[in-house]
N, C-alpha and C positions, 0 to 999 in steps of 0.2 A: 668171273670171280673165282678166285683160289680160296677152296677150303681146306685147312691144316687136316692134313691126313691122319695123324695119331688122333684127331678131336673124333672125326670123320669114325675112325674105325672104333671108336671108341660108344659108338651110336649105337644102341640095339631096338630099341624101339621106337617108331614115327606116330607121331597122337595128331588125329586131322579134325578140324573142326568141319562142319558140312556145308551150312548155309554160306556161298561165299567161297568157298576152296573147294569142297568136294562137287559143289554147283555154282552158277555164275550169281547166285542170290536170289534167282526169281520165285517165287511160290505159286504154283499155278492150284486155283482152287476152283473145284466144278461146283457146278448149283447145287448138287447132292450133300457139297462139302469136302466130298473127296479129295485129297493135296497129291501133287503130282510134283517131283523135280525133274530135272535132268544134269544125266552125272556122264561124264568124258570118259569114254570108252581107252582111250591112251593112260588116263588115269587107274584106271582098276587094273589095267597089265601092269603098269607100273608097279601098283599093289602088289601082283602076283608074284613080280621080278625081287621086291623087299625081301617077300617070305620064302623065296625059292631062296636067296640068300643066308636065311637059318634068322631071318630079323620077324620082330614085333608087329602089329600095329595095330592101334586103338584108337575111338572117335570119343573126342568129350565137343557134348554138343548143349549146348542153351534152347535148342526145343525139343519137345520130344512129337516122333513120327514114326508111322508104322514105315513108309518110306524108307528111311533111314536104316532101320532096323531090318527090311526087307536085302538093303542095298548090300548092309555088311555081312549078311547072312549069304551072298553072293559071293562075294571076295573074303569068303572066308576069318573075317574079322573075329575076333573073339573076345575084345574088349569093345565095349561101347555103353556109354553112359549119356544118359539123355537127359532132360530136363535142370543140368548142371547152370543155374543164373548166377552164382558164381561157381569159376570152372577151377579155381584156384583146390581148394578142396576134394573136387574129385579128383583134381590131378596126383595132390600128395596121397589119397586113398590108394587111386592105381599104384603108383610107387609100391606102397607097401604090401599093397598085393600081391605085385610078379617080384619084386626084393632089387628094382635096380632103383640107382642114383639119377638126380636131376642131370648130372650130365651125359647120362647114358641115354636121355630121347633126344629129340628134335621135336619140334612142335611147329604146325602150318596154319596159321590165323587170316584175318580179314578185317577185325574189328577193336572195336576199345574192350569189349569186354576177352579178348584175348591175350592182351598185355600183361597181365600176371607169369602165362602161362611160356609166350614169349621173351620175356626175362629170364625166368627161373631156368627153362631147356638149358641142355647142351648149344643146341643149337636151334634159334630162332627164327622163322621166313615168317615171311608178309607178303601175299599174292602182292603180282601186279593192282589190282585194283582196291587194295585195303586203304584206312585213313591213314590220312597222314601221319596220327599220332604213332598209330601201330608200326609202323616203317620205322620210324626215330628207334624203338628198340632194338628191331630185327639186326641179325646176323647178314641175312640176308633177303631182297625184295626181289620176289621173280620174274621174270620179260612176261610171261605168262599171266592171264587174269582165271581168277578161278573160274572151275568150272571149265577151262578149258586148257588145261593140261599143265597147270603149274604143280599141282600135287606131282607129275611125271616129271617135271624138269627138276624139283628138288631132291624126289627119289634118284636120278640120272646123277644130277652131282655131289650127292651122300656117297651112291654106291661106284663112282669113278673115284672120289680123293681117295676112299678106303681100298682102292685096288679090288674091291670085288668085281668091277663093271665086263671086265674081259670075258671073264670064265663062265658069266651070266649068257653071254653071247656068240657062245659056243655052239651052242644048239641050233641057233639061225644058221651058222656061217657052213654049215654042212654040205 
């Protein structure tokens, strides 16, 4: 898929939901109660490659976890809104927070309660494994299911149409 480069470069912040994109949706929960995810390692460099590009990124998520909040505090996140059941609201918050426009994010879902958020973007994905509903809005739907690297494949082809992707991979080609 070709995404319009001017749209592309016009993206400065990626908003991820968790359960689902940032994980493949499992909840692992120990007898203690403890909750456990697991999040894709190709994803969070992915992450890194965003903000080494001078970009955003913020989680509006429908549950809240120390998990979560462990995660982004890893990858450096500095937006993250948890217990958002409807995510629509925090999203216009953030907006007004950092001062950019709906068509300045992209937003990466999984579900019905992400269809708000996926309309409204710049530019809207839908892992490989979301509903169906969710998909009918998207921009675009990833070969990838979450949780295992479609956060990275959407990152890869944001920061390819916008011509940033070369200069990112300079450092590798040494």
């Amino acid at each position: 898929m070709k995404v319009d480069a001017e749209k592309a470069k016009n993206i400065k912040m990626l908003i991820l939901d968790v359960d689902g994109v940032l994980t493949d949706g499992g909840i692992i929960l120990a007898e203690d109660g403890t909750e456990m995810k697991l999040f894709n390692s190709q994803d969070g460099h992915g992450i890194k490659l965003w903000q080494r590009a001078g970009l955003e990124t913020a989680i509006i998520s429908g549950r809240v976890t120390n998990v979560t909040a462990k995660r982004a505090e890893q990858l450096d996140i500095k937006y993250v809104m948890q217990g958002c059941k409807k995510k629509l609201p925090a999203y216009e918050s953030l907006l007004e927070k950092v001062g950019l426009t709906a068509a300045q994010t992209a937003y990466i879902g999984d579900d019905t309660i992400d269809i708000p958020l996926v309309r409204r973007a710049g530019f809207g994905a839908a892992v490989e494994n979301a509903v169906d509903e969710l998909k009918h809005y998207a921009d675009y739907t990833t070969k990838r299911k979450g949780g295992s690297g479609a956060v990275r494949e959407v990152i890869e082809l944001l920061l390819k149409a916008s011509g940033r992707w070369d200069s990112l991979m300079e450092r590798y080609l040494i």
